[in-house]
C-alpha positions in Angstrom: -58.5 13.5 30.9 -54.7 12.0 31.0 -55.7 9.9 27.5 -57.1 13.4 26.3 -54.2 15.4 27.0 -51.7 12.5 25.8 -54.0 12.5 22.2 -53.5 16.4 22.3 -49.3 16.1 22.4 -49.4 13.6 19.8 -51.2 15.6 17.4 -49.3 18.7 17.9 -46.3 16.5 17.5 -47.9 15.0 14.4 -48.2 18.3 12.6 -44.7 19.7 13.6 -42.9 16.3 11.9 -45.0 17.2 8.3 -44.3 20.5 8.7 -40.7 20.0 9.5 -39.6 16.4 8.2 -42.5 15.6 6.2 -40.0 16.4 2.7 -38.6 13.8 0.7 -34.8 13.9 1.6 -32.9 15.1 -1.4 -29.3 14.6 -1.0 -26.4 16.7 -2.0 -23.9 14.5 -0.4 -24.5 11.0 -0.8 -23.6 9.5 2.6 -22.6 5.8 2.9 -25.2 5.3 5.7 -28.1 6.7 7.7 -31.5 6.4 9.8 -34.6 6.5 8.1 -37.5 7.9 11.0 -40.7 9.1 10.2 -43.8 10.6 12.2 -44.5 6.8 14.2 -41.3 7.3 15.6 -41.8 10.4 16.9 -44.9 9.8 18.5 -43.7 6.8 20.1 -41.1 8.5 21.8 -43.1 11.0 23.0 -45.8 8.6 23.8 -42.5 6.9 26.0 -41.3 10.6 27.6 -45.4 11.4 28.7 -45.0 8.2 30.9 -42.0 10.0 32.8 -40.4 6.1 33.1 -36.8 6.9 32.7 -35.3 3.4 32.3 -36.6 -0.2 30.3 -40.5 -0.2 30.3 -43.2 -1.1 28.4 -42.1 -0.1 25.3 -38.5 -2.2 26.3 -40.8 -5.4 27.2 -43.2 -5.5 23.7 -39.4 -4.3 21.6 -37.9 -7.5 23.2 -41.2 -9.7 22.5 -41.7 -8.3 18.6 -37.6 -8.8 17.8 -37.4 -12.2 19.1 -40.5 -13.1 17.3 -39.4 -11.2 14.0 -36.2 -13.7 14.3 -37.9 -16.6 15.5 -36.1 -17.3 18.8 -36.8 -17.5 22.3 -34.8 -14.9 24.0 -33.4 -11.3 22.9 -32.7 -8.8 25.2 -32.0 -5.6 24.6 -28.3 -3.4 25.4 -27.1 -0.1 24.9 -25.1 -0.7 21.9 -23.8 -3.6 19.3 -20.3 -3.3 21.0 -21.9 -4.1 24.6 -24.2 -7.1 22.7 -20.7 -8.3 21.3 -19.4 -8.0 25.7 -22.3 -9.7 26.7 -22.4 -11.9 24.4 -18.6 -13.0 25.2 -18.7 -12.4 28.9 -22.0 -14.3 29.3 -19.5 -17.7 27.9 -17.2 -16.9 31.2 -19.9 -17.5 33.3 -19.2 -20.0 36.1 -22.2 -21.5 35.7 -21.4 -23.2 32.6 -19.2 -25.4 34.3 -16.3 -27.0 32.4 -17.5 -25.0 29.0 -16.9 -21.7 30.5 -14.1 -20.1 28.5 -11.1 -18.9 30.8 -8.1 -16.7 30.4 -5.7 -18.3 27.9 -7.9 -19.9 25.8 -8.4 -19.3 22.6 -11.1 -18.1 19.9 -10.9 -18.4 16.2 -11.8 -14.8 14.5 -10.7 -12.8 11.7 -8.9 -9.4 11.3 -10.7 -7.7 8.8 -13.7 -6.4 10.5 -14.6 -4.1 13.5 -12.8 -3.6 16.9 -15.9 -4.7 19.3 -15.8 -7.9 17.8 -12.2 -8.4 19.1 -11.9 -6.2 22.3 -14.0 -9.2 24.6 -11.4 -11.5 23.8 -8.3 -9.8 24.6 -10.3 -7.9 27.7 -11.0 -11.3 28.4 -7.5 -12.5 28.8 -7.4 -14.5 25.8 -5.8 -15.4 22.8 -7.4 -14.2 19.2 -6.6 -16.5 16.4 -6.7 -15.0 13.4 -7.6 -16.8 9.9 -7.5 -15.0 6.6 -11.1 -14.2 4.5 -12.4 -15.1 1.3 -12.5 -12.1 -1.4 -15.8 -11.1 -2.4 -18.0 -11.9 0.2 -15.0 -10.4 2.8 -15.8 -13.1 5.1 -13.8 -15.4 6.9 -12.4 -18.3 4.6 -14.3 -21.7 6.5 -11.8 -24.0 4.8 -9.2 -22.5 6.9 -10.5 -23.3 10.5 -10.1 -26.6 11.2 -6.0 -26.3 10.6 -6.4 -23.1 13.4 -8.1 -25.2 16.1 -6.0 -26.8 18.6 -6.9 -28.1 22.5 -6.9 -25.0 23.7 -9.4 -23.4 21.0 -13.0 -22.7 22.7 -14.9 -20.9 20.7 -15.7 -19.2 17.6 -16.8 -15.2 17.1 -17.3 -13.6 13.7 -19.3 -11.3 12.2 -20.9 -11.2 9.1 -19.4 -8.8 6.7 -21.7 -6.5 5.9 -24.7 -8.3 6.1 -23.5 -11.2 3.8 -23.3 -14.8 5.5 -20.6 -17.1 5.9 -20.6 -20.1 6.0 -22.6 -21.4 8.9 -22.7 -24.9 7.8 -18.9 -25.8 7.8 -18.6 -23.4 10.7 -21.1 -25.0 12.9 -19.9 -28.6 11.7 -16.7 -27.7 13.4 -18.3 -26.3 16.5 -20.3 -29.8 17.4 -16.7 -31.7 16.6 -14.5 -29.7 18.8 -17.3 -28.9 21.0 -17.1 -24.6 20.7 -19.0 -22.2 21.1 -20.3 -19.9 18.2 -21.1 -16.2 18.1 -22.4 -14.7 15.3 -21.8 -10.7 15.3 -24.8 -10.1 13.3 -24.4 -6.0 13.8 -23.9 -5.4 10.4 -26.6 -8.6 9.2 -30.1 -8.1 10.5 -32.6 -9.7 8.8 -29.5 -11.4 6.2 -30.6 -15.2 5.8 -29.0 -18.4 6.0 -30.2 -21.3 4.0 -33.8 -19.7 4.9 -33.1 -19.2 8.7 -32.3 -15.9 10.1 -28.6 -14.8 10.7 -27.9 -14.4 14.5 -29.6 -17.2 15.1 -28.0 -20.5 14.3 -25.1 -19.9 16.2 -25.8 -20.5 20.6 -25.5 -16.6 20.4 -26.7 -13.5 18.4 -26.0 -10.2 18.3 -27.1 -6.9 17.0 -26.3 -3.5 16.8 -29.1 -0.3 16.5 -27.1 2.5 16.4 -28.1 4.7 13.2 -26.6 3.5 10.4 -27.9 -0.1 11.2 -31.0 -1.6 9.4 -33.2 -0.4 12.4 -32.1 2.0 14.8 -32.5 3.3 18.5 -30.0 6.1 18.2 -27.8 3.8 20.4 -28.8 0.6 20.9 -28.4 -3.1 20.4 -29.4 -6.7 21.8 -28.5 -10.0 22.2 -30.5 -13.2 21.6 -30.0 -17.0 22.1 -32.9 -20.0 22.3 -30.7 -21.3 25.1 -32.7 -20.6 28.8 -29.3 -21.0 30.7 -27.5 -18.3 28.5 -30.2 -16.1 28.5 -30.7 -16.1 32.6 -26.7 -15.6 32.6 -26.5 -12.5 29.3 -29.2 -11.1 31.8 -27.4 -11.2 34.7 -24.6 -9.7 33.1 -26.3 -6.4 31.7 -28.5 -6.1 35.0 -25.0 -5.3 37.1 -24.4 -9.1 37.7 -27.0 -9.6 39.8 -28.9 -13.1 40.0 -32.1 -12.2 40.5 -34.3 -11.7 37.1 -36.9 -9.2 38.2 -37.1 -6.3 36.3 -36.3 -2.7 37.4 -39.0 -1.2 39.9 -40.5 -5.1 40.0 -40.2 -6.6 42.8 -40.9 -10.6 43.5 -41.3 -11.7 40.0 -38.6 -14.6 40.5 -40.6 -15.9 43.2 -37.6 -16.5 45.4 -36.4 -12.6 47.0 -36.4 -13.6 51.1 -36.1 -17.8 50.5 -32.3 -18.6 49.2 -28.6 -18.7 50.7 -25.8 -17.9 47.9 -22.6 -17.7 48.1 -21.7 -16.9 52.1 -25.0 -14.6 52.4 -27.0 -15.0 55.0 -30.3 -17.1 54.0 -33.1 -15.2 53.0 -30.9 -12.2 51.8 -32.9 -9.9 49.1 -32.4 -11.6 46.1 -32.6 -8.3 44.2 -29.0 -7.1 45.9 -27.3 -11.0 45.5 -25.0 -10.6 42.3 -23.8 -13.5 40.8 -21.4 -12.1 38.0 -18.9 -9.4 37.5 -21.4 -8.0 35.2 -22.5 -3.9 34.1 -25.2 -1.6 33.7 -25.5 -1.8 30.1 -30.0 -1.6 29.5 -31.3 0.7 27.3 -34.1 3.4 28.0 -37.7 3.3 27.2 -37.3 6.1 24.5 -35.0 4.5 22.7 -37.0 0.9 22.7 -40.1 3.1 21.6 -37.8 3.6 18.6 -37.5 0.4 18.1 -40.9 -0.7 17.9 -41.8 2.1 15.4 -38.6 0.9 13.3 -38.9 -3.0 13.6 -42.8 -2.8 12.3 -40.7 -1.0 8.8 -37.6 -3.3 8.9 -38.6 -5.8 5.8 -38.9 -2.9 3.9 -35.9 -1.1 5.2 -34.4 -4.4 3.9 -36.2 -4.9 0.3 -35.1 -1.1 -0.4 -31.5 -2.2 0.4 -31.4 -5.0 -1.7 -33.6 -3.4 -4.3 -30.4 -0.7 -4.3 -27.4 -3.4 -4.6 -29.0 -5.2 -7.2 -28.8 -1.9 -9.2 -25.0 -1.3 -8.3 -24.6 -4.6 -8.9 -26.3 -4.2 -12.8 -24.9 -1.2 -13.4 -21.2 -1.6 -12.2 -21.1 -5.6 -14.3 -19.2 -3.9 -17.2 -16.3 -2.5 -14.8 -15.1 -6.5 -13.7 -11.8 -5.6 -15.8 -11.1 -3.6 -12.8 -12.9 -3.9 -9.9 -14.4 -6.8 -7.8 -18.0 -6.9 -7.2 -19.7 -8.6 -4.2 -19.8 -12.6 -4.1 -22.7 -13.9 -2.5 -23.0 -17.9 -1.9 -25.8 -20.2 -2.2 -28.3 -20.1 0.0 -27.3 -16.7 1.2 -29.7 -13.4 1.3 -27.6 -10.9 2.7 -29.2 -7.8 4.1 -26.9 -5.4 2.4 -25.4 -3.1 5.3 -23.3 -1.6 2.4 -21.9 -2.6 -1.1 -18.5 -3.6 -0.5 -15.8 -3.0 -3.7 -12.2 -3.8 -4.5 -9.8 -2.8 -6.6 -8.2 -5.4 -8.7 -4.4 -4.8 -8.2 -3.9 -4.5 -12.0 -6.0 -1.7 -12.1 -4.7 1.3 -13.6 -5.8 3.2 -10.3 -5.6 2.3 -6.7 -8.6 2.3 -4.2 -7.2 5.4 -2.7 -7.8 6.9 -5.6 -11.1 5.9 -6.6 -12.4 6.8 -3.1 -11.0 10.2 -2.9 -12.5 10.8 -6.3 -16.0 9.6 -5.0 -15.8 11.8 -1.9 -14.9 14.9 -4.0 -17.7 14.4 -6.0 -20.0 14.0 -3.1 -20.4 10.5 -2.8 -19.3 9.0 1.1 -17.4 5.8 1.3 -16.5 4.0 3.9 -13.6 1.1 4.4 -14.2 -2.4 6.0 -13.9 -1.0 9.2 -10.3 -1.6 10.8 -8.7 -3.0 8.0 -6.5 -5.2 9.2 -6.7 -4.7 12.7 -3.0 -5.7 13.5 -1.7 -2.5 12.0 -3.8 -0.7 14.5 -2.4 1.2 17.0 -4.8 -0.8 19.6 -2.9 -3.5 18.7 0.6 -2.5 18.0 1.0 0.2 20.9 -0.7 -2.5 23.5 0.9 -6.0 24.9 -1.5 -8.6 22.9 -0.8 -12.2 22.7 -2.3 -13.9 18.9 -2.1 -16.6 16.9 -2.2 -16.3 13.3 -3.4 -19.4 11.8 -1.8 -22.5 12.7 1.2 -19.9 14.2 2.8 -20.3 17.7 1.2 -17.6 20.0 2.8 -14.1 19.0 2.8 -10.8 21.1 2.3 -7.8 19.3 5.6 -6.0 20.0 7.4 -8.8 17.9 4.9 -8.2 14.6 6.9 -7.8 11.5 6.1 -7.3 8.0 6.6 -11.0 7.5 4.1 -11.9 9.6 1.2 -9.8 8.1 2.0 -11.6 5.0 0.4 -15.0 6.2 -3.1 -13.0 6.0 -2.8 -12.2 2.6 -6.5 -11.3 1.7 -6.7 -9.4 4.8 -4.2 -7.0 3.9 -5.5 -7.0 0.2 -8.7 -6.0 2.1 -7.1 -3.2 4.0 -5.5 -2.2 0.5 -8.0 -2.3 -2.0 -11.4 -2.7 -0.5 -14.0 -0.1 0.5 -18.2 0.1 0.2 -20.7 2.4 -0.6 -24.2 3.0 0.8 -27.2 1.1 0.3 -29.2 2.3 2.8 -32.9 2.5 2.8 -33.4 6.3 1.8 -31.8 5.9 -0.7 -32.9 5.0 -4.3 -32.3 4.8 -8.3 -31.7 8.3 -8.6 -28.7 8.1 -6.1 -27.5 5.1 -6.6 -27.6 5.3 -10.4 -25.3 8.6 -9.5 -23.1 6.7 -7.2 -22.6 4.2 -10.1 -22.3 7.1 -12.8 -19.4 8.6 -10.0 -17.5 5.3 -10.0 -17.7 5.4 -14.0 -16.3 8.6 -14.1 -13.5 7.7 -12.0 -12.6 4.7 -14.3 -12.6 6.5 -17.3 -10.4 9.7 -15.5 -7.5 6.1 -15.7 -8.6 4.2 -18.6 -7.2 5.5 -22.2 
């Protein structure tokens, strides 16, 4: 009878997605980025609310098990966002239980500027120093040949994402890592299913992370994980979503560790319930079961989520080849397959018009745009309103009420990113017919300058 009823649901569910969402999307505005959902997603989330399990569940346990096997690693867990993937990610390193390689306040990690704010925030929340090194123009990433002259004794790790789904380089990056002994994040929000030299990005570093909220290549709504093949960082990136407790049994589970009544930590009492002994500083950061019933419905459609978006840069990439006069088109290096979060552009600084104007010429013509993020991040009032301690380059340690103009000179491509640089959409419901108009819009806008 519960089955029968449950079927019932479905179905009536079923017909009010055709009947309501069943259209092809046409769009007026052509937005930068957005979800793709159809009628499996629906039911699964309604499949997820009929089990009246409020927090992870099943659907949480087989999204966890189908992601890390979709990327080929041992562990991914799941979060409540990209930003708290990029905390646990970077708290999980501060854990005392690595010992002598646990990062501690003052020490610093190589990143870049150009990019977005969550990627930055755990080190300065952190108590440590950001070192910032300039990036490359055309893939926007960070420039590897720079590093090595940035490291000094105090330099423990390395966190970078991957601009908009388009690698860096992971070789010279992790090269670097084994000689000075770092750590390596890769902030692969903006990257799922990109691909290194054939191997997944996220997943070369010692930690991976993701973000699911909608514009991303799969969505929850909100949502994001973290992944590693490392047992000791995954027990720890555990401990610090599940409040900071030690104990790895899930919610409403009770004696799955094997050891709740048998241990003594810290100045406990022996035998105190290992489900209330915390061992980190940690949060409440899980996700719910309906939005990990998403992401099984959206992980089974992610390759071709993927082949649409590269299907829809190689066509802006075609059609936008006889504008190089003016602007710069992506870069992408051997052995890379980027996933193509968006199609990043600049405007060469001998164009006739500035990016300004090109992008408030696409937007009035209904077509969104969308800048790298922050810019450069240390014009940001985040930064320049707050007392932050950074290195740029091979710099002495600076504090952010002494910045200058002088000093944003020695990221030069940064600030040419912040000037000149902005993307359009690529995303998944999106085909010819809008991005040949997106390219026809940029066109325009050339020729408005151009005598």
């Amino acid at each position: 009878m519960e089955q029968e009823l449950r079927n019932k649901v479905k179905e009536a569910a079923s017909e009010y997605y055709k009947q309501v969402f069943g259209k092809k999307r046409e769009f007026d505005y052509i937005p930068p980025s957005g979800k793709l959902l159809g009628e499996e997603e629906l039911l699964n989330m309604i499949d997820a609310s009929l089990d009246m399990w409020l927090t992870a569940g099943r659907f949480n346990k087989e999204f966890e098990t189908k992601f890390a096997k979709y990327l080929g690693v041992k562990y991914a867990l799941s979060t409540n966002s990209g930003s708290s993937a990029n905390l646990l990610a970077f708290s999980a390193l501060t854990s005392h239980k690595l010992g002598e390689r646990a990062l501690k306040k003052g020490d610093e990690v190589i990143s870049v500027a150009a990019g977005f704010p969550t990627t930055i925030n755990p080190i300065i929340q952190h108590g440590m120093i950001p070192v910032f090194v300039d990036c490359e123009i055309g893939t926007y990433n960070i420039d590897a040949e720079k590093i090595e002259e940035a490291i000094t004794p105090k330099t423990k790790a390395i966190f970078l994402a991957h601009t908009l789904g388009n690698s860096y380089d992971l070789d010279k990056i992790m090269s670097l890592a084994e000689k000075y002994n770092l750590w390596v994040i890769e902030d692969s929000c903006d990257a799922l299913g990109g691909e290194y030299k054939g191997k997944k990005i996220g997943t070369i570093g010692h930690i991976g992370t993701f973000s699911f909220y909608p514009a991303h290549h799969l969505t929850m709504g909100e949502g994001g994980a973290v992944i590693t093949n490392d047992p000791q960082l995954y027990k720890i990136i555990m401990s610090f979503r599940d409040w900071g407790r030690d104990c790895c049994c899930p919610p409403g589970k009770d004696g799955v560790c094997g050891k709740r009544f048998s241990q003594q930590l810290g100045n406990l009492p022996f035998g105190y319930d290992h489900k209330y002994t915390y061992s980190h500083i940690g949060f409440n950061l899980k996700i719910t079961d309906w939005q990990a019933a998403l992401g099984c419905s959206q992980i089974d459609k992610l390759d071709g989520f993927l082949e649409q978006r590269r299907k829809n840069a190689e066509l802006l990439t075609e059609k936008l080849s006889d504008l190089t006069d003016y602007l710069i088109l992506p870069k992408v290096n051997d052995g890379v397959k980027p996933s193509w979060f968006g199609y990043l552009i600049s405007v060469k600084e001998d164009a006739p018009f500035t990016k300004q104007q090109m992008v408030e010429y696409l937007e009035n013509h209904k077509v969104g745009t969308r800048q790298l993020f922050a810019g450069n991040i240390l014009r940001q009032p985040m930064i320049v309103e707050n007392d932050v301690n950074f290195r740029l380059g091979d710099s002495e340690i600076l504090n952010s009420k002494d910045l200058t103009e002088e000093h944003y000179k020695l990221l030069p491509n940064t600030e040419f990113i912040m000037n000149n640089t902005f993307w359009v959409g690529t995303f998944p419901a999106l085909g010819e017919k809008e991005i040949t108009r997106i390219a026809d819009t940029i066109h325009n806008c050339v020729k408005e300058y151009v005598c």
